[in-house]
C-alpha positions as CSV (number, residue, x, y, z in Angstrom):
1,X,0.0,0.0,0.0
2,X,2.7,2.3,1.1
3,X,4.6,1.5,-2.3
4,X,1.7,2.4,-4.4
5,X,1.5,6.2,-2.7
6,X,4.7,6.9,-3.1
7,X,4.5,5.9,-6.7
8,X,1.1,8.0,-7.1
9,X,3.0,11.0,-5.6
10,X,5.8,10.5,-8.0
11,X,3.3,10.3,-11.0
12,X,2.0,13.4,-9.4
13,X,5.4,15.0,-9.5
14,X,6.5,13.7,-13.1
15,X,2.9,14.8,-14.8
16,X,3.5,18.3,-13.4
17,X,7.3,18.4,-15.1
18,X,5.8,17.4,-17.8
19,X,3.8,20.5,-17.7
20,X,6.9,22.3,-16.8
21,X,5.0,23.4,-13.7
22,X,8.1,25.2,-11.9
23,X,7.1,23.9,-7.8
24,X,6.3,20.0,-9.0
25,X,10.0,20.7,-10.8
26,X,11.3,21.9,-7.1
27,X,9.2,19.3,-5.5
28,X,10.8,16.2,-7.5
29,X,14.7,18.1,-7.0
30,X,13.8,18.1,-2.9
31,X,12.8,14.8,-3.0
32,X,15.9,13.1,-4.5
33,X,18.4,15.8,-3.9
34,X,20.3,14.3,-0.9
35,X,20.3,11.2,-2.5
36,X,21.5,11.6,-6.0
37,X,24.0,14.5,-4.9
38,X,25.2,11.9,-2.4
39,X,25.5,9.0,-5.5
40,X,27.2,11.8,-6.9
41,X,29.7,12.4,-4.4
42,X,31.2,8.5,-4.6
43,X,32.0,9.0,-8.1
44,X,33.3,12.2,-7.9
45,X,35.8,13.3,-4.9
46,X,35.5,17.5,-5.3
47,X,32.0,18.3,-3.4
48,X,31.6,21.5,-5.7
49,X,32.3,19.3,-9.2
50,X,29.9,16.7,-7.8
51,X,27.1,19.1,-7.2
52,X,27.4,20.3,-10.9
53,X,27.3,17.1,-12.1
54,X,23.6,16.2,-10.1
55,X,22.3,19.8,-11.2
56,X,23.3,18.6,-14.9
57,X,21.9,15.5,-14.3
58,X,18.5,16.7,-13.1
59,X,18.7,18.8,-15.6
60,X,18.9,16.1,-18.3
61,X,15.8,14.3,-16.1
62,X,13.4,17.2,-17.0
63,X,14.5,17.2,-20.4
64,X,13.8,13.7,-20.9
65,X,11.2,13.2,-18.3
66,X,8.9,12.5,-21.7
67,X,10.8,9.5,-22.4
68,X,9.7,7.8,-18.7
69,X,6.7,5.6,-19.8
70,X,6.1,4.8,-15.9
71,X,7.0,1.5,-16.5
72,X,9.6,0.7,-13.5
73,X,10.6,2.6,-10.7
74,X,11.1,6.5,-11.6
75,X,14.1,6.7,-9.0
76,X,15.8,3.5,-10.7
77,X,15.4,5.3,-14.2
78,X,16.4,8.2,-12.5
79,X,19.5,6.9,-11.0
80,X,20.5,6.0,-14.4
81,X,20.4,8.9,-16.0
82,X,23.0,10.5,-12.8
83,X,25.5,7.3,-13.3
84,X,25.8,8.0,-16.4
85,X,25.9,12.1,-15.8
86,X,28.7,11.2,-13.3
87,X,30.5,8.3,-15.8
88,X,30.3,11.5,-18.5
89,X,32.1,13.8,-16.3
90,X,34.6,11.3,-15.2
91,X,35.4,10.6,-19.0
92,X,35.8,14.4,-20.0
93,X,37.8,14.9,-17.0
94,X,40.2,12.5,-17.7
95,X,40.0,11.3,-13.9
96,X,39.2,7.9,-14.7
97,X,42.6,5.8,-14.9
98,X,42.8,2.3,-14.5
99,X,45.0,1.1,-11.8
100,X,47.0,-1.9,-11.7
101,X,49.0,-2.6,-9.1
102,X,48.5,-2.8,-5.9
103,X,50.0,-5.7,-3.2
104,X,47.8,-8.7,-2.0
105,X,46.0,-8.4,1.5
106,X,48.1,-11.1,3.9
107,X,44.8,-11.9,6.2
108,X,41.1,-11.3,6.8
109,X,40.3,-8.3,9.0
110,X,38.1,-9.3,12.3
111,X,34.9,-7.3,10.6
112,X,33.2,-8.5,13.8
113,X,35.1,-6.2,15.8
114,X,35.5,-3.5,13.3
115,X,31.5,-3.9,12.6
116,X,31.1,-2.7,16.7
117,X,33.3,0.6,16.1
118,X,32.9,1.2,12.6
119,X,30.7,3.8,10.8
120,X,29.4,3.7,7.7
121,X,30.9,7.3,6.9
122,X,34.2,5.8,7.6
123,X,33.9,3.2,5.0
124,X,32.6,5.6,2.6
125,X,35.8,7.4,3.1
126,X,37.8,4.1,2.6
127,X,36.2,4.1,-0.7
128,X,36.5,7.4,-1.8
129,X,40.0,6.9,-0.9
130,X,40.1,4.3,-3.6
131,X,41.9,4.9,-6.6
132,X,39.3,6.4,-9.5
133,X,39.6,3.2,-11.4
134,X,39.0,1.3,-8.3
135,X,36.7,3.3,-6.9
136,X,33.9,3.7,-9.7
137,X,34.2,0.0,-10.4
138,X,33.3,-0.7,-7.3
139,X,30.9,2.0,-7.0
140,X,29.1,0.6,-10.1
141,X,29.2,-3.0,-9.0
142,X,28.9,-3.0,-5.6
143,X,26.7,-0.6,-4.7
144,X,24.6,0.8,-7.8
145,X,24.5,-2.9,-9.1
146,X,25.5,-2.9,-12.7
147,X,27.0,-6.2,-14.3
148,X,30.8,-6.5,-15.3
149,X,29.4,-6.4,-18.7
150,X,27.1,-3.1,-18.3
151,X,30.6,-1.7,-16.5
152,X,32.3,-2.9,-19.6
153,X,30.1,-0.9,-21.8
154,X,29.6,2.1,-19.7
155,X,33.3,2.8,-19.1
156,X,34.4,1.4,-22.7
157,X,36.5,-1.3,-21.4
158,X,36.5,-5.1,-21.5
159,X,34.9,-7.2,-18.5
160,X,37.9,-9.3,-17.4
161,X,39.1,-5.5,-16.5
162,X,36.1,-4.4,-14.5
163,X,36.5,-7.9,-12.8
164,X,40.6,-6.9,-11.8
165,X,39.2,-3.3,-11.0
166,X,36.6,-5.1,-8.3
167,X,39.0,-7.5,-7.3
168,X,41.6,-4.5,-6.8
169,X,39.3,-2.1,-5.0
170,X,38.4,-5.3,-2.5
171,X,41.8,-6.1,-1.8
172,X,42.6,-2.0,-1.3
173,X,39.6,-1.7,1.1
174,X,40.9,-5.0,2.9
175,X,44.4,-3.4,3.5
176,X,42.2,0.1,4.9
177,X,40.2,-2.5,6.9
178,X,43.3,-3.9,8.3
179,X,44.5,-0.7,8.9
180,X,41.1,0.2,10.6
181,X,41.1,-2.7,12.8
182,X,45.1,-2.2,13.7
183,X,44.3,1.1,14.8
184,X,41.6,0.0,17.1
185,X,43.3,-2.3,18.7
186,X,46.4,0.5,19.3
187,X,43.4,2.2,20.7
188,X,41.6,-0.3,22.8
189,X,45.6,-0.8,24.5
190,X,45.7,2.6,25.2
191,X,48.4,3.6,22.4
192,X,48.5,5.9,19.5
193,X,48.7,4.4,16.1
194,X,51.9,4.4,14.2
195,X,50.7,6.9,11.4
Protein backbone atom coordinates (compact mmCIF):
# COMPACT_ATOMS: atom_id res chain seq x y z
CA UNK A 1 0.00 0.00 0.00
CA UNK A 2 2.75 2.26 1.15
CA UNK A 3 4.59 1.50 -2.28
CA UNK A 4 1.70 2.44 -4.40
CA UNK A 5 1.53 6.23 -2.66
CA UNK A 6 4.69 6.94 -3.05
CA UNK A 7 4.48 5.88 -6.75
CA UNK A 8 1.07 7.95 -7.07
CA UNK A 9 2.99 11.03 -5.58
CA UNK A 10 5.81 10.53 -8.02
CA UNK A 11 3.33 10.31 -10.97
CA UNK A 12 1.96 13.42 -9.44
CA UNK A 13 5.43 15.04 -9.46
CA UNK A 14 6.46 13.70 -13.07
CA UNK A 15 2.89 14.78 -14.83
CA UNK A 16 3.50 18.27 -13.42
CA UNK A 17 7.35 18.37 -15.10
CA UNK A 18 5.79 17.43 -17.82
CA UNK A 19 3.80 20.49 -17.75
CA UNK A 20 6.86 22.29 -16.76
CA UNK A 21 5.05 23.42 -13.67
CA UNK A 22 8.09 25.23 -11.86
CA UNK A 23 7.06 23.90 -7.81
CA UNK A 24 6.34 20.01 -9.01
CA UNK A 25 10.03 20.69 -10.77
CA UNK A 26 11.34 21.93 -7.06
CA UNK A 27 9.17 19.29 -5.54
CA UNK A 28 10.82 16.21 -7.54
CA UNK A 29 14.69 18.10 -7.02
CA UNK A 30 13.80 18.08 -2.86
CA UNK A 31 12.82 14.75 -3.05
CA UNK A 32 15.88 13.05 -4.53
CA UNK A 33 18.38 15.85 -3.90
CA UNK A 34 20.29 14.31 -0.86
CA UNK A 35 20.34 11.23 -2.46
CA UNK A 36 21.53 11.56 -5.99
CA UNK A 37 24.03 14.50 -4.93
CA UNK A 38 25.23 11.89 -2.39
CA UNK A 39 25.51 8.96 -5.47
CA UNK A 40 27.22 11.85 -6.91
CA UNK A 41 29.75 12.35 -4.41
CA UNK A 42 31.19 8.48 -4.56
CA UNK A 43 31.97 8.97 -8.11
CA UNK A 44 33.26 12.24 -7.92
CA UNK A 45 35.76 13.29 -4.93
CA UNK A 46 35.55 17.53 -5.30
CA UNK A 47 31.95 18.34 -3.43
CA UNK A 48 31.62 21.46 -5.66
CA UNK A 49 32.30 19.26 -9.17
CA UNK A 50 29.89 16.69 -7.81
CA UNK A 51 27.15 19.13 -7.18
CA UNK A 52 27.42 20.34 -10.89
CA UNK A 53 27.32 17.09 -12.06
CA UNK A 54 23.60 16.22 -10.08
CA UNK A 55 22.28 19.79 -11.23
CA UNK A 56 23.30 18.58 -14.89
CA UNK A 57 21.94 15.48 -14.32
CA UNK A 58 18.54 16.70 -13.09
CA UNK A 59 18.68 18.81 -15.58
CA UNK A 60 18.92 16.09 -18.28
CA UNK A 61 15.81 14.32 -16.14
CA UNK A 62 13.40 17.25 -16.97
CA UNK A 63 14.50 17.18 -20.38
CA UNK A 64 13.76 13.66 -20.94
CA UNK A 65 11.20 13.21 -18.29
CA UNK A 66 8.87 12.54 -21.66
CA UNK A 67 10.76 9.47 -22.41
CA UNK A 68 9.67 7.81 -18.72
CA UNK A 69 6.74 5.56 -19.82
CA UNK A 70 6.10 4.79 -15.85
CA UNK A 71 6.96 1.54 -16.50
CA UNK A 72 9.58 0.67 -13.48
CA UNK A 73 10.63 2.64 -10.65
CA UNK A 74 11.06 6.46 -11.63
CA UNK A 75 14.15 6.69 -8.98
CA UNK A 76 15.78 3.53 -10.72
CA UNK A 77 15.38 5.26 -14.24
CA UNK A 78 16.37 8.18 -12.52
CA UNK A 79 19.55 6.91 -11.03
CA UNK A 80 20.52 5.95 -14.41
CA UNK A 81 20.44 8.86 -16.00
CA UNK A 82 22.96 10.48 -12.82
CA UNK A 83 25.45 7.33 -13.34
CA UNK A 84 25.77 8.00 -16.39
CA UNK A 85 25.91 12.08 -15.76
CA UNK A 86 28.74 11.16 -13.27
CA UNK A 87 30.47 8.29 -15.75
CA UNK A 88 30.25 11.47 -18.54
CA UNK A 89 32.13 13.77 -16.33
CA UNK A 90 34.56 11.29 -15.21
CA UNK A 91 35.43 10.64 -19.02
CA UNK A 92 35.80 14.36 -20.03
CA UNK A 93 37.84 14.91 -17.01
CA UNK A 94 40.17 12.47 -17.69
CA UNK A 95 39.98 11.32 -13.86
CA UNK A 96 39.21 7.87 -14.68
CA UNK A 97 42.62 5.80 -14.93
CA UNK A 98 42.79 2.28 -14.46
CA UNK A 99 44.96 1.10 -11.85
CA UNK A 100 47.01 -1.86 -11.68
CA UNK A 101 49.02 -2.56 -9.10
CA UNK A 102 48.53 -2.77 -5.92
CA UNK A 103 49.96 -5.74 -3.15
CA UNK A 104 47.75 -8.73 -2.04
CA UNK A 105 46.05 -8.42 1.54
CA UNK A 106 48.12 -11.10 3.87
CA UNK A 107 44.83 -11.92 6.17
CA UNK A 108 41.13 -11.31 6.81
CA UNK A 109 40.26 -8.26 9.03
CA UNK A 110 38.15 -9.33 12.30
CA UNK A 111 34.86 -7.30 10.63
CA UNK A 112 33.20 -8.53 13.80
CA UNK A 113 35.14 -6.16 15.83
CA UNK A 114 35.47 -3.53 13.34
CA UNK A 115 31.46 -3.87 12.62
CA UNK A 116 31.09 -2.66 16.72
CA UNK A 117 33.31 0.61 16.12
CA UNK A 118 32.86 1.19 12.56
CA UNK A 119 30.69 3.85 10.83
CA UNK A 120 29.42 3.72 7.69
CA UNK A 121 30.93 7.28 6.92
CA UNK A 122 34.19 5.76 7.64
CA UNK A 123 33.92 3.24 5.02
CA UNK A 124 32.62 5.64 2.63
CA UNK A 125 35.81 7.40 3.10
CA UNK A 126 37.83 4.11 2.58
CA UNK A 127 36.18 4.13 -0.67
CA UNK A 128 36.48 7.42 -1.79
CA UNK A 129 40.02 6.92 -0.93
CA UNK A 130 40.09 4.32 -3.60
CA UNK A 131 41.87 4.94 -6.56
CA UNK A 132 39.32 6.37 -9.47
CA UNK A 133 39.61 3.18 -11.40
CA UNK A 134 38.97 1.29 -8.26
CA UNK A 135 36.72 3.33 -6.91
CA UNK A 136 33.87 3.67 -9.72
CA UNK A 137 34.18 0.03 -10.40
CA UNK A 138 33.31 -0.67 -7.26
CA UNK A 139 30.87 2.01 -6.95
CA UNK A 140 29.05 0.61 -10.12
CA UNK A 141 29.15 -3.00 -9.02
CA UNK A 142 28.91 -3.04 -5.61
CA UNK A 143 26.69 -0.62 -4.69
CA UNK A 144 24.62 0.77 -7.84
CA UNK A 145 24.53 -2.94 -9.09
CA UNK A 146 25.54 -2.93 -12.71
CA UNK A 147 26.99 -6.16 -14.31
CA UNK A 148 30.77 -6.46 -15.29
CA UNK A 149 29.42 -6.45 -18.71
CA UNK A 150 27.10 -3.12 -18.32
CA UNK A 151 30.55 -1.66 -16.47
CA UNK A 152 32.31 -2.92 -19.58
CA UNK A 153 30.13 -0.91 -21.77
CA UNK A 154 29.59 2.09 -19.68
CA UNK A 155 33.34 2.75 -19.07
CA UNK A 156 34.45 1.38 -22.65
CA UNK A 157 36.49 -1.31 -21.43
CA UNK A 158 36.46 -5.09 -21.52
CA UNK A 159 34.85 -7.16 -18.50
CA UNK A 160 37.92 -9.30 -17.44
CA UNK A 161 39.11 -5.52 -16.47
CA UNK A 162 36.12 -4.45 -14.52
CA UNK A 163 36.50 -7.85 -12.78
CA UNK A 164 40.58 -6.90 -11.80
CA UNK A 165 39.20 -3.32 -10.99
CA UNK A 166 36.65 -5.08 -8.32
CA UNK A 167 38.99 -7.46 -7.28
CA UNK A 168 41.60 -4.53 -6.75
CA UNK A 169 39.30 -2.12 -5.04
CA UNK A 170 38.45 -5.29 -2.55
CA UNK A 171 41.81 -6.05 -1.76
CA UNK A 172 42.57 -2.02 -1.25
CA UNK A 173 39.64 -1.66 1.07
CA UNK A 174 40.89 -5.03 2.90
CA UNK A 175 44.43 -3.44 3.46
CA UNK A 176 42.15 0.08 4.86
CA UNK A 177 40.19 -2.47 6.90
CA UNK A 178 43.34 -3.89 8.28
CA UNK A 179 44.47 -0.67 8.90
CA UNK A 180 41.11 0.22 10.55
CA UNK A 181 41.10 -2.75 12.78
CA UNK A 182 45.13 -2.17 13.73
CA UNK A 183 44.29 1.13 14.81
CA UNK A 184 41.61 0.01 17.05
CA UNK A 185 43.35 -2.27 18.68
CA UNK A 186 46.39 0.51 19.28
CA UNK A 187 43.36 2.21 20.72
CA UNK A 188 41.65 -0.30 22.76
CA UNK A 189 45.56 -0.83 24.55
CA UNK A 190 45.71 2.59 25.22
CA UNK A 191 48.40 3.56 22.43
CA UNK A 192 48.46 5.86 19.47
CA UNK A 193 48.66 4.41 16.15
CA UNK A 194 51.86 4.44 14.21
CA UNK A 195 50.68 6.87 11.39
Amino acid sequence: MEFEIYRAKDMELIEGCRRNDRQAQKRLYDRYASKFYALCCRYIKDKMEAEDVWITAFTKTLNKIDQYTGEGNFEGWMRKIVVNESLSYLRKHKNMYLETDIEAADYEPDYQNLEAHLEAEDLMKMIEALPAGYRIVFNLYAIDGYSHKEIAEQLNISENTSKSQLSRARVALQKSLQNAEQDLLYKQKGYEPNR
